[in-house]
PDB file of N, CA, C and O in Angstrom:
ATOM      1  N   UNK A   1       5.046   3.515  -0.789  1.00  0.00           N
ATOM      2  CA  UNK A   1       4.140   2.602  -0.126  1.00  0.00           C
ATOM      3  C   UNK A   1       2.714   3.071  -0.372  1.00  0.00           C
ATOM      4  O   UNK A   1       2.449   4.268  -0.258  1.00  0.00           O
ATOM      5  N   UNK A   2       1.970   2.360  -0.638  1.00  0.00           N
ATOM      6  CA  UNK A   2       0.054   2.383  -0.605  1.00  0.00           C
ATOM      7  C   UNK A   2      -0.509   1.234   0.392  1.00  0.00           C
ATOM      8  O   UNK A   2      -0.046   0.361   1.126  1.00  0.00           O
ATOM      9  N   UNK A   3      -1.946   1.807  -0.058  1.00  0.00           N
ATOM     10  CA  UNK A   3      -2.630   0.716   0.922  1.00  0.00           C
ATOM     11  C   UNK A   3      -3.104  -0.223  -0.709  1.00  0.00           C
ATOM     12  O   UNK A   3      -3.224   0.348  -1.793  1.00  0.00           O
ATOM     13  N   UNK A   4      -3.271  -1.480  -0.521  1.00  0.00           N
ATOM     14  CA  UNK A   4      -3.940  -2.128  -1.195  1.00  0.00           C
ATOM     15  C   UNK A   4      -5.219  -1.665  -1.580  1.00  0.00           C
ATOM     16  O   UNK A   4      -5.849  -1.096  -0.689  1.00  0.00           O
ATOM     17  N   UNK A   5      -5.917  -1.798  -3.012  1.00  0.00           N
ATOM     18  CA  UNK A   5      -7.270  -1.739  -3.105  1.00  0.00           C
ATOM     19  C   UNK A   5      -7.991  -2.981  -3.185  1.00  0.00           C
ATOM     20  O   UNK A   5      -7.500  -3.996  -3.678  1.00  0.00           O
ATOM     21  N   UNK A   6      -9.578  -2.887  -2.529  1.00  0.00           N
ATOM     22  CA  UNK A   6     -10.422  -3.845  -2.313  1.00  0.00           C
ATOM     23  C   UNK A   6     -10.843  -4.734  -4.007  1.00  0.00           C
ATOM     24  O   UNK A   6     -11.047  -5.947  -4.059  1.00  0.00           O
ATOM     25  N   UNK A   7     -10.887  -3.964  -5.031  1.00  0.00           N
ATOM     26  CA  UNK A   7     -11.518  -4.397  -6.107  1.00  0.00           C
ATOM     27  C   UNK A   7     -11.081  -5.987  -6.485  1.00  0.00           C
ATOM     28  O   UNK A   7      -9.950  -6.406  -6.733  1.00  0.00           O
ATOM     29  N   UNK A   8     -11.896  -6.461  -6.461  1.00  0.00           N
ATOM     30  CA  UNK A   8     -11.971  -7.708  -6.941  1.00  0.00           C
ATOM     31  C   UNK A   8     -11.378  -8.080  -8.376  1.00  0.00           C
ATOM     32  O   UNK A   8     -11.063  -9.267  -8.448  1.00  0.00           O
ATOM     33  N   UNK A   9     -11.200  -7.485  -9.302  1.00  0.00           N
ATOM     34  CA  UNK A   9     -10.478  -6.997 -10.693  1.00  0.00           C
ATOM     35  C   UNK A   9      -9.466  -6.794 -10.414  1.00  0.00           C
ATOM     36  O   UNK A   9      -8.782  -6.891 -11.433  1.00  0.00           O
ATOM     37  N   UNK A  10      -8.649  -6.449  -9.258  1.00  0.00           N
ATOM     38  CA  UNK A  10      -7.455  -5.375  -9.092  1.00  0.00           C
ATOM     39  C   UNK A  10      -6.032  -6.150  -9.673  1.00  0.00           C
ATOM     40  O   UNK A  10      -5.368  -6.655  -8.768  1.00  0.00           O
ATOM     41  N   UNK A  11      -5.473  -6.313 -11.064  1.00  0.00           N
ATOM     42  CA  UNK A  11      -4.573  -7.003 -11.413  1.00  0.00           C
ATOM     43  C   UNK A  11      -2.565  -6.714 -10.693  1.00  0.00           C
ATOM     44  O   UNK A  11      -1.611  -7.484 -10.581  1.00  0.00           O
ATOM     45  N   UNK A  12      -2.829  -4.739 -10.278  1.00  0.00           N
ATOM     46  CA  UNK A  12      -1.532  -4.784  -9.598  1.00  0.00           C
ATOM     47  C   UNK A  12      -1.369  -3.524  -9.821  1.00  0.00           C
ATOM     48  O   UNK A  12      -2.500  -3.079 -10.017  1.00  0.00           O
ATOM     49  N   UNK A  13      -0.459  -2.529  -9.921  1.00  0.00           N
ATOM     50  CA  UNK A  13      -0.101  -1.360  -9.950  1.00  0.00           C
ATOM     51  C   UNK A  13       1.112  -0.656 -10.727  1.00  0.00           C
ATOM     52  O   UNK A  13       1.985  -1.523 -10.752  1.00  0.00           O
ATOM     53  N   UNK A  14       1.466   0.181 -11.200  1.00  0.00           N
ATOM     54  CA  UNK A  14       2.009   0.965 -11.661  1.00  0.00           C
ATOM     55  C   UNK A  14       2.826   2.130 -11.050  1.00  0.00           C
ATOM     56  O   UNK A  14       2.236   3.164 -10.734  1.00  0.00           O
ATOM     57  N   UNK A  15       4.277   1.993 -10.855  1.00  0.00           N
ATOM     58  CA  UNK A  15       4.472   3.435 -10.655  1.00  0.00           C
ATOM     59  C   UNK A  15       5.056   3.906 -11.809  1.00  0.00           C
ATOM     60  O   UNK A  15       5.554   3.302 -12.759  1.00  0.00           O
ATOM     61  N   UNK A  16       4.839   5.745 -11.452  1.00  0.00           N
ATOM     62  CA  UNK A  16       5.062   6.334 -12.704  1.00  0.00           C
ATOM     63  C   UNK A  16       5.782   7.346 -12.235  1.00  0.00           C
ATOM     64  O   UNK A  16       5.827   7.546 -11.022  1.00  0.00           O
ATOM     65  N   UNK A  17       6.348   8.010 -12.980  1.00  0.00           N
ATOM     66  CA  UNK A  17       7.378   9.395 -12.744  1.00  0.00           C
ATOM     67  C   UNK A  17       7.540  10.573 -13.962  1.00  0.00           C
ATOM     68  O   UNK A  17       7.557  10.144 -15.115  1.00  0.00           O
ATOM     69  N   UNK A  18       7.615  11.480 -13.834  1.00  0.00           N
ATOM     70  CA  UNK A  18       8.088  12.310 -14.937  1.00  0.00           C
ATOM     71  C   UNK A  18       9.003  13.435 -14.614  1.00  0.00           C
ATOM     72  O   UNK A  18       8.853  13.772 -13.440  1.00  0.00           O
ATOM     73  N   UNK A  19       9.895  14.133 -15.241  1.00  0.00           N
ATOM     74  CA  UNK A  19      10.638  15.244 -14.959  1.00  0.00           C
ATOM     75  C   UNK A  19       9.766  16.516 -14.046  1.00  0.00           C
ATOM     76  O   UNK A  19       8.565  16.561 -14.315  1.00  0.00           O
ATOM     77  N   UNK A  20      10.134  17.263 -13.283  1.00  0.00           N
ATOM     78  CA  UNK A  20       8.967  18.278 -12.664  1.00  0.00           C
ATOM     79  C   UNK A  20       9.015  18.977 -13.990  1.00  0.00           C
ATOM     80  O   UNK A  20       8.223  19.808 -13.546  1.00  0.00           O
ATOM     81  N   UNK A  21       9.183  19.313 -14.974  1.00  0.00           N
ATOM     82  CA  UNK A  21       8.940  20.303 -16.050  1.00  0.00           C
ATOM     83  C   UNK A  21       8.051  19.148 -17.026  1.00  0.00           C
ATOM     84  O   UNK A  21       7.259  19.822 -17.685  1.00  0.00           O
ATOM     85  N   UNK A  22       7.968  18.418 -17.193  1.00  0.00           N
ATOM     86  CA  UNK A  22       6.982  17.409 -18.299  1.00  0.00           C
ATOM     87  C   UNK A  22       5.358  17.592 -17.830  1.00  0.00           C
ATOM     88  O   UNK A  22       5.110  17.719 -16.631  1.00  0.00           O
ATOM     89  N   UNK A  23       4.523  17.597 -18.600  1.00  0.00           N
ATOM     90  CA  UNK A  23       3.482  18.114 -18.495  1.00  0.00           C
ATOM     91  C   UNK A  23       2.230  16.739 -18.120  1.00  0.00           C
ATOM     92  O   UNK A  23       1.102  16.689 -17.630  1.00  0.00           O
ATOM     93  N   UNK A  24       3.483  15.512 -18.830  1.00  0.00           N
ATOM     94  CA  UNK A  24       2.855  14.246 -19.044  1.00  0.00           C
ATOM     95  C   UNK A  24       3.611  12.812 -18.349  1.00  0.00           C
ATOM     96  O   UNK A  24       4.832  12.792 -18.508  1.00  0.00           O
ATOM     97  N   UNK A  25       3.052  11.700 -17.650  1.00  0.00           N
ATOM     98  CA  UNK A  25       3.951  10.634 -17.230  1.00  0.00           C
ATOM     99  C   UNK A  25       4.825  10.250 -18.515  1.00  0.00           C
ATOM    100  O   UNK A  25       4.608  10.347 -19.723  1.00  0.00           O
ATOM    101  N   UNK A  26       5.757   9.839 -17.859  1.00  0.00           N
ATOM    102  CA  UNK A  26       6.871   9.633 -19.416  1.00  0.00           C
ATOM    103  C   UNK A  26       7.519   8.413 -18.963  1.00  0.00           C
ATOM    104  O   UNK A  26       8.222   7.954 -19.862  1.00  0.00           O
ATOM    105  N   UNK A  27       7.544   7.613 -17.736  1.00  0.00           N
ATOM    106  CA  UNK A  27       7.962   6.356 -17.210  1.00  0.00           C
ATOM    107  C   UNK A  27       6.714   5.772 -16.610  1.00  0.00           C
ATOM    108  O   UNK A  27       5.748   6.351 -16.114  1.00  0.00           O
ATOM    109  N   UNK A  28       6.963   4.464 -16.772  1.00  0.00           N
ATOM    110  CA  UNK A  28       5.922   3.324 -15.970  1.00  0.00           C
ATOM    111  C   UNK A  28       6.584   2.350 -16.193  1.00  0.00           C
ATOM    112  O   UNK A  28       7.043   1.820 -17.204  1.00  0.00           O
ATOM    113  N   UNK A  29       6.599   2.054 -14.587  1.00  0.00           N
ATOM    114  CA  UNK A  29       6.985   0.452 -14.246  1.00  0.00           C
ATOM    115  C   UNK A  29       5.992  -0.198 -13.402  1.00  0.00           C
ATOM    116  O   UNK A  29       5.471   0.239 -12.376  1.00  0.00           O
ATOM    117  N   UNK A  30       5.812  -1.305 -13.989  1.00  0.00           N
ATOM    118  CA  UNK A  30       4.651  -2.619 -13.110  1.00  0.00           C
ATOM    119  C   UNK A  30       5.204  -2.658 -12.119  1.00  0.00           C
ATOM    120  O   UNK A  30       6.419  -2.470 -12.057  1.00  0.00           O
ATOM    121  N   UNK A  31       4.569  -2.876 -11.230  1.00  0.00           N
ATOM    122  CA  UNK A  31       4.964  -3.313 -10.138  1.00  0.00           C
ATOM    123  C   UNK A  31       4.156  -4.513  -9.282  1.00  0.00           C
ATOM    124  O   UNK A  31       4.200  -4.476  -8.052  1.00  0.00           O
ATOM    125  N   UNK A  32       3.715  -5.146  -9.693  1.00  0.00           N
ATOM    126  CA  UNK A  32       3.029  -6.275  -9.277  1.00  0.00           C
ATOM    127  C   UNK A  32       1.763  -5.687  -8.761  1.00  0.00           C
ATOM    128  O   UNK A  32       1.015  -4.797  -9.165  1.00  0.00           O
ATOM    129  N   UNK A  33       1.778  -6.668  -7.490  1.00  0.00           N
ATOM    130  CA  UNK A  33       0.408  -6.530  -6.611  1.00  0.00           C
ATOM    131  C   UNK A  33       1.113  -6.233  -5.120  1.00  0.00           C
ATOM    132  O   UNK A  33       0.569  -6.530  -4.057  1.00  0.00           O
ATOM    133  N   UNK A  34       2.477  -5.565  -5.245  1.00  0.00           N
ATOM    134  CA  UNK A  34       2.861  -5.207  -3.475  1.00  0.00           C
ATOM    135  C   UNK A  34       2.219  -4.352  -3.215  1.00  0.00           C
ATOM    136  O   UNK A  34       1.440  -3.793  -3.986  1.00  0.00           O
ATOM    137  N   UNK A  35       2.424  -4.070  -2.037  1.00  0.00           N
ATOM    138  CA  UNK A  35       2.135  -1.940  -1.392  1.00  0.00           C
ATOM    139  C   UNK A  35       3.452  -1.273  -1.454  1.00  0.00           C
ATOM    140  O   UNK A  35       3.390  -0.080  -1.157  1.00  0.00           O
ATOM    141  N   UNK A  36       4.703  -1.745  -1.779  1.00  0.00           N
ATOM    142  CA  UNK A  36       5.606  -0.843  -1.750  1.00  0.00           C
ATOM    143  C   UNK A  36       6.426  -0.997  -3.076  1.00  0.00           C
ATOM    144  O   UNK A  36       6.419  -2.121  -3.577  1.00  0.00           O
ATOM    145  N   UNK A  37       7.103  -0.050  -3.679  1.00  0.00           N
ATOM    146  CA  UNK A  37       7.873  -0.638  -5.044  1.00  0.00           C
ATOM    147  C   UNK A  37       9.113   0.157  -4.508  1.00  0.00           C
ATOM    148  O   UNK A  37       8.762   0.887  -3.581  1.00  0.00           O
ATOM    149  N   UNK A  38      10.200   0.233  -4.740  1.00  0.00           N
ATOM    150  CA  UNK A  38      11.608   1.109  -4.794  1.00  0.00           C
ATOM    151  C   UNK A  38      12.047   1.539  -5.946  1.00  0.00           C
ATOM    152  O   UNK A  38      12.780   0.750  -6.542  1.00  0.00           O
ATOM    153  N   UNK A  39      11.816   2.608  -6.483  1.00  0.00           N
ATOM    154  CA  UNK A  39      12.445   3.273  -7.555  1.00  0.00           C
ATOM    155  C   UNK A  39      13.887   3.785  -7.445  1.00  0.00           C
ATOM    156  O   UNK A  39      14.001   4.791  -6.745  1.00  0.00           O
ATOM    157  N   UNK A  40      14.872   3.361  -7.925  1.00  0.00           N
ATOM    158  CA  UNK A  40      16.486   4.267  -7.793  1.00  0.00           C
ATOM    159  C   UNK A  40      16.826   4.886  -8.637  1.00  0.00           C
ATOM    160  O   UNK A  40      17.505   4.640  -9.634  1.00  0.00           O
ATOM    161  N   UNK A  41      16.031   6.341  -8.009  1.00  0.00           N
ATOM    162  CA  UNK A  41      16.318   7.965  -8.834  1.00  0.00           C
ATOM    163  C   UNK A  41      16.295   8.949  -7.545  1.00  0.00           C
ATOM    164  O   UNK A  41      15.878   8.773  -6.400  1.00  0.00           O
ATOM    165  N   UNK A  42      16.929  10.087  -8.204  1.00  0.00           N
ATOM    166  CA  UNK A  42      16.573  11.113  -7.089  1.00  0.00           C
ATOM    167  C   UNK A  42      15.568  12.016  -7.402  1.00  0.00           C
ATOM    168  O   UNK A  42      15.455  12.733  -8.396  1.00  0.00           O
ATOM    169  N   UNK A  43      14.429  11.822  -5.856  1.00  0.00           N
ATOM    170  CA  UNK A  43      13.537  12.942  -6.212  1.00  0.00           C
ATOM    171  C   UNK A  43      13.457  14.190  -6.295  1.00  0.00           C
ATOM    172  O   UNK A  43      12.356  14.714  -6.466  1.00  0.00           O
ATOM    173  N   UNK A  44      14.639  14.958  -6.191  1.00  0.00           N
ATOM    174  CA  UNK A  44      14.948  15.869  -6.675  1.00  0.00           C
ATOM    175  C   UNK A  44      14.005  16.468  -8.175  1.00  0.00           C
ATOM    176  O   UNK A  44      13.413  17.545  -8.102  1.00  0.00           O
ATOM    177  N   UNK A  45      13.983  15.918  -9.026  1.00  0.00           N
ATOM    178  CA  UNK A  45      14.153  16.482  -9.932  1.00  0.00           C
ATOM    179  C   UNK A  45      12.562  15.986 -10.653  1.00  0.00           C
ATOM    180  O   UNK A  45      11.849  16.815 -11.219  1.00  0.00           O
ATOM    181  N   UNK A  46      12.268  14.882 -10.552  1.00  0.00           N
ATOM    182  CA  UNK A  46      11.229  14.312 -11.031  1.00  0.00           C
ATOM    183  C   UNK A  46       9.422  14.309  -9.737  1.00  0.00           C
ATOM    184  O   UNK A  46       9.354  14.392  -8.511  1.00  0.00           O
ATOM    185  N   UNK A  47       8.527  14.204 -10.585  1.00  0.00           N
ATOM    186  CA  UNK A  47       7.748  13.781  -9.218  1.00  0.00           C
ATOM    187  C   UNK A  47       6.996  12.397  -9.597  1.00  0.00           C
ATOM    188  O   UNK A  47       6.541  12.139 -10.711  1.00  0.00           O
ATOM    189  N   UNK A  48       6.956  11.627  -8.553  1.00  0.00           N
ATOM    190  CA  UNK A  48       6.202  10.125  -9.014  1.00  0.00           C
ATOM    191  C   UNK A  48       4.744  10.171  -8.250  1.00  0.00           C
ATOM    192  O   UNK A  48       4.354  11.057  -7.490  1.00  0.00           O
ATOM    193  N   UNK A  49       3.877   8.699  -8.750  1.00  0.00           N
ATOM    194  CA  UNK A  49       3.092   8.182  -8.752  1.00  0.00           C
ATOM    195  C   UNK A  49       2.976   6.955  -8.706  1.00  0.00           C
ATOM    196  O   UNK A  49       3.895   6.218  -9.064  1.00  0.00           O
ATOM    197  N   UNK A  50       1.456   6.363  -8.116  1.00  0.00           N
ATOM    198  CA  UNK A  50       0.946   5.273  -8.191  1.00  0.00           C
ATOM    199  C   UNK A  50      -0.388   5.303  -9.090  1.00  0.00           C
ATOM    200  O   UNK A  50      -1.230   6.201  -9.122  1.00  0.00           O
ATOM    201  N   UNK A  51      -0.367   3.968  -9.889  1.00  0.00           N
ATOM    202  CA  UNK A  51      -1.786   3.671 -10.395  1.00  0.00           C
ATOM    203  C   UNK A  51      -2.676   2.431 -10.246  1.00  0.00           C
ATOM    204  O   UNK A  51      -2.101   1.437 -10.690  1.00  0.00           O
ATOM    205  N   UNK A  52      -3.631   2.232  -9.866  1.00  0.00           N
ATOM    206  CA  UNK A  52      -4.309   1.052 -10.226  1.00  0.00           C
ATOM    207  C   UNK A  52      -4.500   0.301 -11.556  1.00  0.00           C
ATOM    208  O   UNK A  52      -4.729   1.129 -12.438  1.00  0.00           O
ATOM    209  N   UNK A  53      -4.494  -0.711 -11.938  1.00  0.00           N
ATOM    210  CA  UNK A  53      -4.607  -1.483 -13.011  1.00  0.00           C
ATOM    211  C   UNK A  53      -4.787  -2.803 -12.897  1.00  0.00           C
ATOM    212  O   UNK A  53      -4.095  -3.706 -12.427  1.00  0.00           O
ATOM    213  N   UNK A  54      -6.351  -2.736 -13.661  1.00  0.00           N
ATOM    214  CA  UNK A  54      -7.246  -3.546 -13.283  1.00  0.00           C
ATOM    215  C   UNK A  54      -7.398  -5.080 -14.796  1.00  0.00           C
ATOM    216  O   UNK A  54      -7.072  -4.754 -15.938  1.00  0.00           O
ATOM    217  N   UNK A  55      -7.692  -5.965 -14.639  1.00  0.00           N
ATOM    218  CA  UNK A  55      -7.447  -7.118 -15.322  1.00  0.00           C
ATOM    219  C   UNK A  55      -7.681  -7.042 -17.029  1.00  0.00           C
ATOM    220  O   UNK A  55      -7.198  -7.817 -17.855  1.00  0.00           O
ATOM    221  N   UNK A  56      -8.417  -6.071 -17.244  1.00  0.00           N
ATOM    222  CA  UNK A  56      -8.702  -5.906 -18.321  1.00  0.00           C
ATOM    223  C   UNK A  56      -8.096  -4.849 -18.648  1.00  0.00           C
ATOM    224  O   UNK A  56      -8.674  -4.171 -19.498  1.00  0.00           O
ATOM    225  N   UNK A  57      -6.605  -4.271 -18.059  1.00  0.00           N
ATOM    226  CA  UNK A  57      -6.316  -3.259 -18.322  1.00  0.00           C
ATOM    227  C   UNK A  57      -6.287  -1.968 -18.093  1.00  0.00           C
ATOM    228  O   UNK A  57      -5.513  -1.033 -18.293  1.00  0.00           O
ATOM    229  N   UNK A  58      -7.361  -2.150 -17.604  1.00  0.00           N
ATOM    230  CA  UNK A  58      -7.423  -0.109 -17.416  1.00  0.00           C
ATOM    231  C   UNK A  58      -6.751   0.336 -16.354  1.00  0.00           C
ATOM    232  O   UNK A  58      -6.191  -0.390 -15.533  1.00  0.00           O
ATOM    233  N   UNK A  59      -6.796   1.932 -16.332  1.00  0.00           N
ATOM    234  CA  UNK A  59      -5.986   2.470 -15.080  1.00  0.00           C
ATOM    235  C   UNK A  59      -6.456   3.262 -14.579  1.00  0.00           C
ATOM    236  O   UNK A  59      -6.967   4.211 -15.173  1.00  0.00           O
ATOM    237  N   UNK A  60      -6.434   3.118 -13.240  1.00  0.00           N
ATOM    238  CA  UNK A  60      -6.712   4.103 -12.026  1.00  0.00           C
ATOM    239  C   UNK A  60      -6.219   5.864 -12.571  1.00  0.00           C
ATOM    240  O   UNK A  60      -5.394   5.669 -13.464  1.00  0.00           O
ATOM    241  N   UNK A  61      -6.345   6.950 -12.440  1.00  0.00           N
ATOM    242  CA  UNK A  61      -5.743   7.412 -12.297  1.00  0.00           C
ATOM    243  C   UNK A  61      -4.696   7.816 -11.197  1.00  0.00           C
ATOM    244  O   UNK A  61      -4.820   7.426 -10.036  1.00  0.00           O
ATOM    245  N   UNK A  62      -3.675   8.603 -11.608  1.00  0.00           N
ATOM    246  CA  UNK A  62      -2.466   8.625 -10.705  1.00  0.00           C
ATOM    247  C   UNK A  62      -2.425   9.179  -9.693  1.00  0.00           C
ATOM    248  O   UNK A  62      -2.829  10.338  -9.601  1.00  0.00           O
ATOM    249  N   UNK A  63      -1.793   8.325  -8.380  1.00  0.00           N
ATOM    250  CA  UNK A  63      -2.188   9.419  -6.910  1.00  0.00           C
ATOM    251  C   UNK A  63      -0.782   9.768  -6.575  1.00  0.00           C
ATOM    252  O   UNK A  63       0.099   8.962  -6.873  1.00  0.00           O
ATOM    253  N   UNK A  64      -0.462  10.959  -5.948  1.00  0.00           N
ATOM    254  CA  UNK A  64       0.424  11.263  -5.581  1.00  0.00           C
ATOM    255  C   UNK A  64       0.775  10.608  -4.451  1.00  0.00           C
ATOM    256  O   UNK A  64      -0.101  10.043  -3.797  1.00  0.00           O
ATOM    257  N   UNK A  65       2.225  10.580  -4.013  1.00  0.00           N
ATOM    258  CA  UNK A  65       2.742  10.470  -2.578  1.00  0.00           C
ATOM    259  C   UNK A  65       2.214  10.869  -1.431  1.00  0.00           C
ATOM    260  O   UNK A  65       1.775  11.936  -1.861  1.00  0.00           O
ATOM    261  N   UNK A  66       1.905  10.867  -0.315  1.00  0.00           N
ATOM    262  CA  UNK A  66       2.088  12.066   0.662  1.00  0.00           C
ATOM    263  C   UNK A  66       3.312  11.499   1.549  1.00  0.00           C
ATOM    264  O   UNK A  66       3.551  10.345   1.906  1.00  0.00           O
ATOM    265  N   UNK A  67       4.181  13.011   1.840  1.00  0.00           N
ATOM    266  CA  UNK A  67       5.692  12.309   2.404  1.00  0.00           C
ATOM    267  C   UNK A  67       5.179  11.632   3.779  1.00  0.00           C
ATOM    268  O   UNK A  67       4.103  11.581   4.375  1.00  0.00           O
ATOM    269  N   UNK A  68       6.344  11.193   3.962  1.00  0.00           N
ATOM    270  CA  UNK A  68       6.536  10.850   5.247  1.00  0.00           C
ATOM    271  C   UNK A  68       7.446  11.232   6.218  1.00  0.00           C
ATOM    272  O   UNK A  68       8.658  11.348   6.032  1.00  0.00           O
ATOM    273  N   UNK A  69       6.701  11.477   7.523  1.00  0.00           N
ATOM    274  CA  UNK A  69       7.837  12.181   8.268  1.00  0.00           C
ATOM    275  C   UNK A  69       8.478  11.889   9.508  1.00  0.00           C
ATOM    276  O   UNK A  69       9.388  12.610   9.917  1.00  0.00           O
TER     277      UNK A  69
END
């Protein structure tokens, strides 16, 4: 889950994931314009992200989770 961003450009978001040993994102899936996406993996092993991505393309860089408790 995120909060929405204000930008007027804001085309939708990205989550991303990689193995905890990969140095680099190695998955991305669109995810529209929600605040929440569901990925079915275990986090065990990998750590994910969110990105912004804006109409012309570009990307936010990636924010981590913070859990929830």
């Amino acid at each position: 889950m995120w909060q929405r961003g204000r930008e007027a450009d804001l085309a939708g978001y990205e989550v991303v994931w990689r193995e905890t040993t990969a140095p680099e994102w190695t998955h991305v899936v669109p995810a529209g314009d929600p605040i929440s996406h569901t990925v079915e993996l275990s986090k065990d092993n990998v750590f994910f992200g969110v990105r912004a991505v804006n109409r012309a393309g570009l990307r936010s860089p990636v924010a981590f989770p913070a859990p929830q408790r």
